[in-house]
Structures are given as structure tokens and as C-alpha cells.
C-alpha positions in Angstrom: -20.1 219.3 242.8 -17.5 220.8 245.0 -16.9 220.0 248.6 -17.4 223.7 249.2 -21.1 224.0 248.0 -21.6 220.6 250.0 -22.0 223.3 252.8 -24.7 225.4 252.2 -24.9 228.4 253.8 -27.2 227.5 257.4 -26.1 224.1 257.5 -24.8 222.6 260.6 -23.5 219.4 262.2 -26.7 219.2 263.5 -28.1 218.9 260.2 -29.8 215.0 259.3 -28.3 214.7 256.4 -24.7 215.6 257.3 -25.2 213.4 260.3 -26.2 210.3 258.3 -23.4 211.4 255.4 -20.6 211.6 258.5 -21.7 207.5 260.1 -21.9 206.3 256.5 -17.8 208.0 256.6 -17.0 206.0 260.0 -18.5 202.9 259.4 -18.4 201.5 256.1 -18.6 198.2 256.6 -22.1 198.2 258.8 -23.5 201.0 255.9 -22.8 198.1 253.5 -24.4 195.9 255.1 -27.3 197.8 255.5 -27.4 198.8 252.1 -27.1 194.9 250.7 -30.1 194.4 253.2 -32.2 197.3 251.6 -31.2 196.5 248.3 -32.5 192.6 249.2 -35.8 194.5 250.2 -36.2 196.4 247.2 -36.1 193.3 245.3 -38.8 191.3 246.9 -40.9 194.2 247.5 -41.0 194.4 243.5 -41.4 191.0 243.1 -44.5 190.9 245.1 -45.7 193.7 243.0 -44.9 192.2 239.6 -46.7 189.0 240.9 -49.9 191.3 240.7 -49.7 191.8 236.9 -50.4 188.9 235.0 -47.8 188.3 232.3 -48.1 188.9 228.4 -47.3 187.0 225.7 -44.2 189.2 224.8 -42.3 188.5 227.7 -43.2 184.4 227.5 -42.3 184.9 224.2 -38.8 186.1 225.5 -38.2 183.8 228.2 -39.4 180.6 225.4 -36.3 182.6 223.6 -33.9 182.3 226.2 -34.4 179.0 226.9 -34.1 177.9 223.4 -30.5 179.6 224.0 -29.4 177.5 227.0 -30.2 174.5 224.7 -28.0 175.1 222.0 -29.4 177.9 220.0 -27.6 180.8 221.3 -28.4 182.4 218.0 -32.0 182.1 218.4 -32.1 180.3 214.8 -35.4 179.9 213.1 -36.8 182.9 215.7 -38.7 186.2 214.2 -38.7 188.5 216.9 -40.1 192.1 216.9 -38.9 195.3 215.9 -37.2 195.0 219.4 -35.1 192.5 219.9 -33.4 192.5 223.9 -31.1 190.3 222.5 -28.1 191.7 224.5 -30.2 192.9 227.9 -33.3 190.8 229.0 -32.7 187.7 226.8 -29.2 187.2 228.6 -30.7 188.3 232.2 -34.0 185.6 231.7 -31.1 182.7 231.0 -29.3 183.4 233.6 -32.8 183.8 235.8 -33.6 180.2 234.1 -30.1 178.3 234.8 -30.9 179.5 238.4 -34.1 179.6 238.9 -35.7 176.8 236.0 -38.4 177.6 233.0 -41.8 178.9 234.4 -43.4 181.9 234.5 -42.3 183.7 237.4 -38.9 183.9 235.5 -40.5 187.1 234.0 -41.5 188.3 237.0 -38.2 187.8 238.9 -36.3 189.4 236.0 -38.8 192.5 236.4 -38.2 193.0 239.8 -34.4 193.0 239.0 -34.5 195.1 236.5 -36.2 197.7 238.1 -33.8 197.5 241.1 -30.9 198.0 239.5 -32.8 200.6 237.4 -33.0 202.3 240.4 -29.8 202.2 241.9 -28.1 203.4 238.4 -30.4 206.3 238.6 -29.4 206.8 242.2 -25.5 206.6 241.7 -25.7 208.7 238.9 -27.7 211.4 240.6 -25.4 211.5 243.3 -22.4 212.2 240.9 -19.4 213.7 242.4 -21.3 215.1 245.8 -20.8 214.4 248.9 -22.0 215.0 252.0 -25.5 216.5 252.7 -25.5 217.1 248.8 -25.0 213.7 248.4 -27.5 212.4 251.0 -30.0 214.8 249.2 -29.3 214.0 245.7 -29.7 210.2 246.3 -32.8 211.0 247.9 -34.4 212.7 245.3 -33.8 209.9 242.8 -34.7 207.6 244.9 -38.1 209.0 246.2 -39.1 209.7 242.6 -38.7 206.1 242.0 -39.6 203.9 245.1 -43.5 203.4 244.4 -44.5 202.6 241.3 -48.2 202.8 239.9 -50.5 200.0 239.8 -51.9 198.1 237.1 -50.8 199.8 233.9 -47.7 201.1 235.5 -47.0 197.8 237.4 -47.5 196.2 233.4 -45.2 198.6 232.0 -41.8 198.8 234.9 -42.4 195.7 236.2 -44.1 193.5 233.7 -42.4 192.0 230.2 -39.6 194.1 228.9 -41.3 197.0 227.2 -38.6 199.5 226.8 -37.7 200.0 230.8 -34.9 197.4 230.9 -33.5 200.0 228.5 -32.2 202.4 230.8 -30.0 199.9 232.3 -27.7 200.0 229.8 -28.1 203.8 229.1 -27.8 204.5 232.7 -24.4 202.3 233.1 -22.8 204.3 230.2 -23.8 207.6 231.2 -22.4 206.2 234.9 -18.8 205.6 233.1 -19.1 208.9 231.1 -19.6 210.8 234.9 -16.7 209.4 236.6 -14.2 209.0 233.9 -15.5 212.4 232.3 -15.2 214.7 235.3 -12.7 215.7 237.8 -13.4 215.0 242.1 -14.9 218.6 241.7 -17.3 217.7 239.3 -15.9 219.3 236.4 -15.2 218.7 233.2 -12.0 217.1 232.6 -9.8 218.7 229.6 -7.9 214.8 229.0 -10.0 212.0 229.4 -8.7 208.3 229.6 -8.2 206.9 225.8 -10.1 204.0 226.2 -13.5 206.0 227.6 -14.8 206.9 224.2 -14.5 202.9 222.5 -16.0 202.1 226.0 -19.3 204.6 225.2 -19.3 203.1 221.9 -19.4 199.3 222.9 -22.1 200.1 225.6 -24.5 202.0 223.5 -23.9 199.2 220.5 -24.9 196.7 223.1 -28.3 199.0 224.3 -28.6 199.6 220.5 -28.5 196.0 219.6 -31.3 195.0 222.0 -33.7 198.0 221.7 -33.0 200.4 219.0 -35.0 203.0 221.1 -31.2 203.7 222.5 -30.1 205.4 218.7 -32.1 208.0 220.0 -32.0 208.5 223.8 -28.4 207.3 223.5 -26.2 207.7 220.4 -28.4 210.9 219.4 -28.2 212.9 222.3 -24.7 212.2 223.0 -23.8 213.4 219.8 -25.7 216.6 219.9 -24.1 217.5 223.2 -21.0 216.8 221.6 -21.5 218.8 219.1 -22.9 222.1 220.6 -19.7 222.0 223.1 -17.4 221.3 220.5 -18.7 224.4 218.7 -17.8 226.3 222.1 -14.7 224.8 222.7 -13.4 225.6 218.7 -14.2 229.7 219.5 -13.4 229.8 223.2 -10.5 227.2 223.2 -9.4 226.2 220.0 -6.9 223.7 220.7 -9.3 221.5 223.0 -12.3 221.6 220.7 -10.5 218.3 219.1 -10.3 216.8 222.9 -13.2 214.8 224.6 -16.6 215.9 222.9 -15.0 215.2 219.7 -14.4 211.1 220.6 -17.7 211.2 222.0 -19.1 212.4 218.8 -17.5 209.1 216.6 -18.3 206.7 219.6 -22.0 208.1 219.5 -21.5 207.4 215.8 -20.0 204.3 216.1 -22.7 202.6 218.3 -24.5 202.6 215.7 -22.9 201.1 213.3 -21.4 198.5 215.7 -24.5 197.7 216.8 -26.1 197.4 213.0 -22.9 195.4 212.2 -23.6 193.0 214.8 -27.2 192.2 213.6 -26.1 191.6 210.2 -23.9 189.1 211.2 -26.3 187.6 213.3 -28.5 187.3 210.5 -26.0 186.0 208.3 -24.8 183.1 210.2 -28.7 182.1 210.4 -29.8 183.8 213.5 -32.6 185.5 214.5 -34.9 188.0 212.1 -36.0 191.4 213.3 -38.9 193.2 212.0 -38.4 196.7 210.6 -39.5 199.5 212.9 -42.9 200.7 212.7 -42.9 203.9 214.0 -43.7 207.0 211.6 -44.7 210.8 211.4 -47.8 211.7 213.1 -50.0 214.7 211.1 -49.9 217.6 212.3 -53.9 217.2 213.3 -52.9 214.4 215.7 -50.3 216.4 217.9 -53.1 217.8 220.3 -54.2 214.2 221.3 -50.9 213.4 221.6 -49.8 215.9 224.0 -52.7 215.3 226.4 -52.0 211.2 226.0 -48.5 212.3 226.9 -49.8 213.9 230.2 -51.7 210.8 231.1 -49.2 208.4 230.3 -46.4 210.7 232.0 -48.3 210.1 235.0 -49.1 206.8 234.9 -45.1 206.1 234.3 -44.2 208.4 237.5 -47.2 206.2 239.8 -49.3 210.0 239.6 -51.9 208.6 237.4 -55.2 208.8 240.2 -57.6 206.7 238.9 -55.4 203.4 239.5 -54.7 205.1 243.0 -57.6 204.3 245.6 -58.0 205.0 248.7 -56.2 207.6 251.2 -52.8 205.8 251.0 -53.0 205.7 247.1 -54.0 209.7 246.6 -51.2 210.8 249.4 -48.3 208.4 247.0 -50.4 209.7 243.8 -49.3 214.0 245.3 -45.7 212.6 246.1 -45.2 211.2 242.3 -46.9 214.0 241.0 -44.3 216.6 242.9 -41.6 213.7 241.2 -43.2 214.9 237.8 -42.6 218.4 238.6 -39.0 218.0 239.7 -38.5 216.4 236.7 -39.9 219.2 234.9 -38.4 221.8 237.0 -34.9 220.4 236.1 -35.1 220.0 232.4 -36.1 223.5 232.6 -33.0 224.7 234.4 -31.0 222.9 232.1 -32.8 224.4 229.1 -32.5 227.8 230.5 -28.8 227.8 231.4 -28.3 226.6 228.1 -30.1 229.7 226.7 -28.3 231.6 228.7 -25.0 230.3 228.1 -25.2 230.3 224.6 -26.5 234.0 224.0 -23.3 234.7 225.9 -21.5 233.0 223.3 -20.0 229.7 225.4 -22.5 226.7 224.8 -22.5 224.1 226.5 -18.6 224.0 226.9 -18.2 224.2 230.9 -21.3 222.3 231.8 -22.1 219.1 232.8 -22.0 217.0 230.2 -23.9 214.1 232.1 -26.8 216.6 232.7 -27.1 217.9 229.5 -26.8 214.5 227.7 -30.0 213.3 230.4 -31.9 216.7 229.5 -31.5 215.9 226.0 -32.5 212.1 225.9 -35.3 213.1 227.8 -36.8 215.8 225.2 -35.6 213.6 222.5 -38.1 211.0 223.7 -40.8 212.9 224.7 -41.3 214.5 221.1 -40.2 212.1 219.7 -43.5 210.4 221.5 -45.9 213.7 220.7 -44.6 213.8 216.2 -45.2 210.1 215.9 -47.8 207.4 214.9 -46.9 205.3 218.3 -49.1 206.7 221.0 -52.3 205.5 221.1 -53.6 204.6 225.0 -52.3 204.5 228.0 -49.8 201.2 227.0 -48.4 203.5 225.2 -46.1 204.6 228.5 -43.5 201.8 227.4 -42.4 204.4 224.5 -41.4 206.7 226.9 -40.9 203.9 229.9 -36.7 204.9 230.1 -38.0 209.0 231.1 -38.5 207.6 234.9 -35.3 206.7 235.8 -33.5 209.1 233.8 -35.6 212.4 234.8 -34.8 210.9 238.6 -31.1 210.7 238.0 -31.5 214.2 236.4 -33.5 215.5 238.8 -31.0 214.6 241.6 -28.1 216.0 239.5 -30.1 219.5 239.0 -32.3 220.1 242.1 -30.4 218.7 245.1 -28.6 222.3 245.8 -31.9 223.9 246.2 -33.4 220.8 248.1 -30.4 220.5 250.6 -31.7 223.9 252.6 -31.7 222.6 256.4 -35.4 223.9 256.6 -36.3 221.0 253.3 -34.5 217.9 254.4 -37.3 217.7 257.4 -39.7 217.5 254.4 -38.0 215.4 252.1 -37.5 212.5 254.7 -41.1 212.4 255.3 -42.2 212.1 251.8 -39.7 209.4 252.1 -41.1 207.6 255.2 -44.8 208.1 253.4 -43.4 206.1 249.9 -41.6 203.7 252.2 -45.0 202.8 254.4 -46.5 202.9 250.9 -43.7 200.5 249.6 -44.6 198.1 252.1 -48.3 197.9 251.5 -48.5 197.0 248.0 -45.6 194.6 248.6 -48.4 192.5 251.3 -51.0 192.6 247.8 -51.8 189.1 246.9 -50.3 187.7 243.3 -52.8 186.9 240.4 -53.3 183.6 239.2 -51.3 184.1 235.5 -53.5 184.0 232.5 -53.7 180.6 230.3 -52.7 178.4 233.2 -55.4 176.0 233.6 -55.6 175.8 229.5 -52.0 174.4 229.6 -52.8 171.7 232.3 -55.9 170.8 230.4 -54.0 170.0 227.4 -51.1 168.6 229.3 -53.2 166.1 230.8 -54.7 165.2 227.5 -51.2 164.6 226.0 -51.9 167.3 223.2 -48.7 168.7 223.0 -48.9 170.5 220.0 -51.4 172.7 218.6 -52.0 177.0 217.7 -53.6 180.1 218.9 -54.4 183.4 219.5 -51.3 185.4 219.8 -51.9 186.9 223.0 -52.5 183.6 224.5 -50.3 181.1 222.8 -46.4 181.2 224.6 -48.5 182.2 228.0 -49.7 178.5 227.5 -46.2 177.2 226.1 -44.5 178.9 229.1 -46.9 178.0 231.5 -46.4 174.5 231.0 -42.7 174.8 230.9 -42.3 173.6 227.3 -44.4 170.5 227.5 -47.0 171.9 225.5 -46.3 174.0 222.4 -48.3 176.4 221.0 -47.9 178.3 217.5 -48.8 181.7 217.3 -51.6 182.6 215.4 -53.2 186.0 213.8 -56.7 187.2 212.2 -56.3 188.4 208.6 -59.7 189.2 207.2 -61.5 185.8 207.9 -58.9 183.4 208.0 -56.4 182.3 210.9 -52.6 182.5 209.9 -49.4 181.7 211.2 -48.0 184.6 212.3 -44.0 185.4 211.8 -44.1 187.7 215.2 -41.9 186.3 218.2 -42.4 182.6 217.2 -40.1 179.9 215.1 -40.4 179.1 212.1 -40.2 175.0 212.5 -43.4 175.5 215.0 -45.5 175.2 211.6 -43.9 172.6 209.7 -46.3 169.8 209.3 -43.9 167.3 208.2 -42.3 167.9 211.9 -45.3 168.6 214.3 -48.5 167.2 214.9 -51.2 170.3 215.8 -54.7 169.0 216.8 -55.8 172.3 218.6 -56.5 175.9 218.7 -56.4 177.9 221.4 -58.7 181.3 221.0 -58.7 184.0 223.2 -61.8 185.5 222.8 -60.9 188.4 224.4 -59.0 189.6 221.3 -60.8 188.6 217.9 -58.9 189.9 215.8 -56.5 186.8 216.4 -58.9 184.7 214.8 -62.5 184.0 215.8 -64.7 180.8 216.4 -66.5 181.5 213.0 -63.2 181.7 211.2 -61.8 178.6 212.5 -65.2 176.5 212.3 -65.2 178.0 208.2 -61.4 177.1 208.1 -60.9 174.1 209.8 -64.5 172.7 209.8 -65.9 171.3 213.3 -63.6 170.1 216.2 -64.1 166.7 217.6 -64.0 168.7 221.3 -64.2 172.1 222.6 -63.4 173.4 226.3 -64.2 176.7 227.2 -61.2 178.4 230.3 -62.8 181.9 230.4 -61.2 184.4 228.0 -59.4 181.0 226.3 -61.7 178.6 224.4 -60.2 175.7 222.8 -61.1 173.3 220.6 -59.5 170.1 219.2 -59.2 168.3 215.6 -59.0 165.3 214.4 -56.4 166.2 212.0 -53.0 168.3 211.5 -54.1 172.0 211.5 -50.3 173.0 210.3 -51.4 171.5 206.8 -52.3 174.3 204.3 -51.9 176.8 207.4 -51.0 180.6 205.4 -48.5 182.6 207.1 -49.0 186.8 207.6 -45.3 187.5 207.5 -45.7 191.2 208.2 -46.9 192.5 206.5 -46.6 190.0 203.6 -49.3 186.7 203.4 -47.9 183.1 202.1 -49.1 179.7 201.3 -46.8 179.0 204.6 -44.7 180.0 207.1 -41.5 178.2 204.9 -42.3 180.9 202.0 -42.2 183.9 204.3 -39.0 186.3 202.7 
């Protein structure tokens, strides 16, 4: 953005923004300090929320990961993860959480609450751009207003809970950061030479998203080469010796991220490290698309904090209308971008002269959300972690497209308030009180009984491992027709050798039978010597080694045990 349109016609020294814009120019060194200090506050603010959640047995499974790393298995050998692996994002930010901060539970939630900081900074920067000035006071407040509160419960589970997707836009975010200010010109335009190294630098940084999540082939890689390849095709009519020039490196390094990132997982796998499951995600019919778009509404605004009924109260239903205007900025600006693009391609030019930055958001952004509507994924309201990395790209966008229309003198009064209502609303659900985490009076039970090794439910078994910082293990286990199996999903394979471990109890969580059931394990293992009941977790105890004759569901294959999975 020029420093001419940073001037909108009616705008004045006497104007907020410009004012704030001008002392931020003076005195640098007091707006950093303020801004360290805010950023500080963001941080614990979103702890205290993610303290409200309890944690689930993905993320223990990931920090139980990570600190099998820091002691001398940095290739997580033995491990079967899931189809997502965070091998390169959260699994390196929870062990350097745990060298700092030790091996407990919070260690999710402190990792959570950074994540979505940063997250929200990225989006910020990026929004800004090349603006400055009121544009640039304006465009960092949109961003950031569209992300500062975000919704209870489920939405606390999904942005602030175990990595499920959100951590994701760190890395997109960073390498769409690089693309703007090695891409573009102080004006905001699209440079004809760009520096040599910018294209292997895109196609490191999406490897490394790719290689944790390979949600980022898609909102990444994909994207960036479709943008590529629409300008190119307006650059080859309208300028045919620069048609070969930028897009066209960013269309191999879009390429290359990919098979960078699938190179780097053989090798992992070759040299014994970790196994990753096969995605699962398929082709919706055509019947289902209906129910999908309306679970796409929901889940939209339960991402963007709009979703009502987790918002009580007047507080709740006056930050619920704020998210839900977020929502339709977002919506407003993927619109703009779609119609310029009409437009610009009727008259012949493509994409060429835009912003590439906005059109690669725009396009990740549709790219996920039908990619969410035409498959098999949705099916509640968790199912916002598919589409968890729209919030802080759609505020970046939204920033990027909007700000010029937002910047009108007669607006900024109203966009500071919405700002001073999601900052009073900030505050409150910062003071909420934490929940006691789930599975932690199981793990001092068995703690204190020096039963140190045993299985359970899935949804309950590394809660209890994590819970008691590794002094207790337990396996996880699965429900497949009426027996209890080992099950190959975020656990190690030794865990279920009975030549090496000695398991004398079961942990059920009887809030989810389909891990196994009291009947099953009463017709499988015959009657426990003890049994102690914690609420959703009952646990009984044996007199002998469970692990013996335990099968293994390998997903989706079954085996005598968990050594004969493929």
C-alpha cells in the first residue's frame, strides 16, 4: 500500500489513528516496550483460558513424545503417531516448554497459549503489510480484533487446547510473512526480480509445515501454486519475458515442499523413526453436502468465538456480535478478492499485478473450506480443528483487504470501541478459574500403590501417564467388537511387550465404551483382584500380566500382538 492512499481523503492530524501511528514514529523504544508488555499479557491471558479446558489424550500423547525426545530418542523410535504427525512445530515447541518448564500437564497448556500468541501476531504483521500510517494502525486492528477473544469451551478445546490443526498457521503464516516483504516493493507492489534464495526459502518452510501436518499440501503448497500459475498465464500474454520470473520459482518451490517434506519422512522411517498413519479423509456424497454446509456455519462460528450458545450472559452475546461482524469481514474480503479476480481476468490480465499475498490467503482459505464441505471429515462441532488455520488467516486477509474502507475518520471511533469491548472481555475470561485436569487422581491412586505399569481406554491412558510425569505408564487401549486391544495410535510399540513390562491394570473410561467395556475386560481378563471407581475412570487391578496374549488393532489391521503389527 502506498504512502499516498495512507491519506485518505478527510483525514487529519487530528485523526487517532495517525496520532498513535506518528508517537509509535518518535518513540520507538517506549512503543517496544509497551508492546513486549502486551505481548506478556496476551500470553497469560491465554494461559488462564486454556487452564479452563481440560487436556486430551492427543496432546499428552505429544508432550509423552517430546519428552521421549529430550532423552535420547529424537527420532521418536518405536512411536505410531497419527495421520498428523507435528513432528517439526508442536513436538519441538513442547521440548523446549519441558527443558524449561519440566514434564506435567500444563506443558500443553503453556504451549497453547504460545501458540496462539504468536498466531496472532503473524496474522497481525502480515495484515499490516507494506502500510503505514493510519492504514497501518487500522489494518493491525482489524486482525487483531478478529482474533483477541476466543470462544469458550469447544473453541477454547480447539485454539487453545492440544494441537489440532491451529499450530498450523504458524508456519503458513511465517512463509507467507517472507513471501510479503521479499516479494513486494515499499509500495506494496509486486516486485519484477525477487532475491534468488526466496523461492528455496518457501520451499523449506512449507516442507517443514508439510512434515508436521500435511493439512499444509493444501492451504500451503496448493494454493501457492495455483496463484502462480494463473499469474504466470498473465504474465506469458501481457509480458512475455517475465512470465519465467517470480511465480514461476514459486510454482517448483510449491512443488518442491512437497516432495522435501515426503523425502524427509521416508528417511525418518528408514533410519527406524516414527510411523505415520495414512490419511483418512475421503469424498463426501453428494447427499451429505447439505449437512455439511450448515455444520460449516456452526463450526465457522464457533472458530471465530460467534457461536451463542457457549456465550452467556450480556458480556458473552455483545463479544458473540463483535466475532460475528469478524465472520463477515472475513467474508466480505474473500469476496473482493474473488470479484477483482473476475474482473481482472475477463479483461484478460489475471492475477498478474495483484497481490500475491492476498490472493494466495483468499485461495488457502476456499481451498479449506470446500475442501471441509466435499469430504467425509465433518461430523460435529470438533470438527472446527479441520478448518482451525481459517481464523488467523481470514484476520490477516481481512486486514490486507478491508483496512482502506475501515480507515474513514468517521470508522476508527467505532473500531476502537469494539476494541476496548474484546479487551474488557479479554480480561474477564482471563480471571475464570482452571479445571482440575481429567485422570489426575487415577494416577496418584496408582502411584501410591506402586502400580506402575498397566492399560486403558485411549482417551484416558497418556492423561494418566502425563499426569504423573512418567512414573506411571499406561498403554493405550481400543474396543474392537468385544475384546480390548492394543492399539497402534500415538503409543510405542515396547509399551506392550510382556517380556519387558509388568501390566496389572486397566484403566476404563466409561465415558467412552467403545475403548473397551467392563463386560469385555471381565470376559477377557476374568475378575480383578481390586477395582476403584474415579468418576468417568474405573480401574481395576490383576493379579497377572495383562500384556500376555494382548491382540493389537493396527489400523485398521488386528494381530496376535502389537510386535506383528506391519
Amino acid at each position: 500500500m502506498s504512502a499516498a492512499r495512507d491519506q485518505a481523503p478527510g483525514s487529519s492530524g487530528d485523526d487517532p489513528a495517525e496520532r498513535l501511528s506518528a508517537w509509535v514514529r518518535r518513540h520507538r523504544a517506549a512503543a517496544a516496550l509497551i508492546a513486549a508488555a502486551g505481548i506478556l499479557g496476551l500470553f497469560f491471558g491465554y494461559l488462564r483460558m486454556s487452564r479452563t479446558v481440560s487436556i486430551n489424550a492427543d496432546g499428552a500423547s505429544n508432550a509423552i513424545q517430546a519428552w521421549d525426545m529430550i532423552h535420547g530418542n529424537p527420532l521418536l523410535r518405536g512411536w505410531t503417531v497419527t495421520d498428523v504427525s507435528f513432528y517439526t512445530t508442536e513436538l519441538l515447541q513442547y521440548v523446549l516448554v519441558e527443558l524449561v518448564y519440566g514434564y506435567h500437564a500444563d506443558v500443553i497448556h503453556a504451549a497453547a497459549a504460545m501458540t496462539y500468541t504468536l498466531a496472532l501476531l503473524l496474522a497481525a504483521i502480515l495484515a499490516k503489510g507494506r502500510a503505514t500510517g493510519r492504514q497501518a494502525v487500522v489494518r493491525v486492528a482489524v486482525a487483531v480484533a478478529i482474533m483477541l477473544v476466543p470462544g469458550p469451551m469447544t473453541g477454547y478445546t480447539i485454539v487453545l487446547g492440544s494441537p489440532a490443526h491451529f499450530g498450523t498457521s504458524v508456519p503458513l503464516l511465517v512463509t507467507w510473512l517472507l513471501l510479503d516483504r521479499a516479494g513486494t516493493g515499499r509500495d506494496g507492489s509486486p516486485r519484477d526480480r525477487v532475491p534468488r534464495w526466496l523461492a528455496c526459502a518457501v520451499a523449506v518452510l512449507l516442507a517443514w509445515g508439510t512434515v508436521a501436518d500435511p493439512l499444509v499440501m493444501y492451504v500451503g503448497a496448493l494454493p501457492l501454486a495455483v496463484v502462480s500459475l494463473v499469474r504466470m498465464a498473465g504474465e506469458r500474454r501481457f509480458a512475455p519475458r517475465r512470465w519465467r520470473g517470480p511465480d514461476a520459482h514459486l510454482l517448483l518451490a510449491a512443488v518442491a515442499s512437497v516432495a522435501l517434506a515426503r523425502a524427509f519422512l521416508a528417511t525418518v522411517r528408514l533410519a527406524g523413526g516414527f510411523h505415520v498413519h495414512a490419511p483418512i479423509a475421503e469424498f463426501a456424497p453428494l447427499s451429505k453436502v447439505g449437512t455439511h454446509v450448515w455444520l460449516l456455519i456452526r463450526t465457522l462460528a464457533v472458530l471465530f468465538g460467534a457461536y451463542f450458545p457457549d456465550l452467556p450472559g450480556p458480556l458473552g452475546v455483545a463479544v458473540g456480535v463483535l466475532n460475528l461482524a469478524g465472520i463477515v469481514l472475513v467474508t466480505g474480503a474473500l469476496a473482493v478478492v474473488t470479484i477483482r479476480t473476475v474482473r481482472t481476468t475477463i479483461r484478460g490480465r489475471g492475477w498478474s499485478h495483484g497481490d500475491r499475498v492476498t490472493q494466495v490467503l483468499a485461495c488457502a482459505i476456499g481451498v479449506n473450506l470446500c475442501a471441509f464441505v466435499a469430504s467425509t471429515l465433518p461430523t460435529d462441532l470438533m470438527s472446527t480443528r479441520q478448518i482451525a488455520v481459517v481464523l488467523p488467516l481470514g484476520a490477516a486477509l481481512a486486514g490486507r483487504v478491508l483496512a482502506h474502507r475501515l480507515a474513514a475518520p468517521r470508522l476508527v471511533p467505532a473500531l476502537a470501541g469494539a476494541l476496548l469491548v474484546l479487551a474488557c472481555a479479554f480480561v474477564v475470561r482471563a480471571a475464570d478459574r482452571p479445571v482440575v485436569e481429567n485422570g489426575h487422581d487415577v494416577g496418584q491412586w496408582l502411584a501410591s500403590r506402586n502400580l506402575t505399569h498397566g492399560i486403558g481406554s485411549y482417551w484416558g491412558a497418556n492423561i494418566v501417564t502425563l499426569n504423573t510425569g512418567g512414573r506411571v505408564t499406561v498403554a493405550p487401549t481400543i474396543g474392537v467388537g468385544d475384546r480390548i486391544m492394543g492399539y497402534r495410535w500415538e503409543s510405542r510399540a515396547d509399551w506392550y511387550d510382556p517380556a519387558r513390562h509388568d501390566a496389572r491394570f486397566l484403566v476404563l473410561d466409561l465415558d467412552n465404551p467403545g475403548y473397551g467395556t467392563e463386560a469385555n475386560a471381565l470376559r477377557q481378563f476374568g475378575t480383578p483382584v481390586e477395582r476403584k471407581d474415579f468418576g468417568r475412570f474405573a480401574v481395576l487391578v490383576y493379579g497377572h500380566n495383562l500384556l500376555v496374549d494382548l491382540p493389537a488393532f493396527c489400523v485398521p489391521e488386528v494381530a496376535q500382538r502389537m510386535a506383528d503389527c506391519p
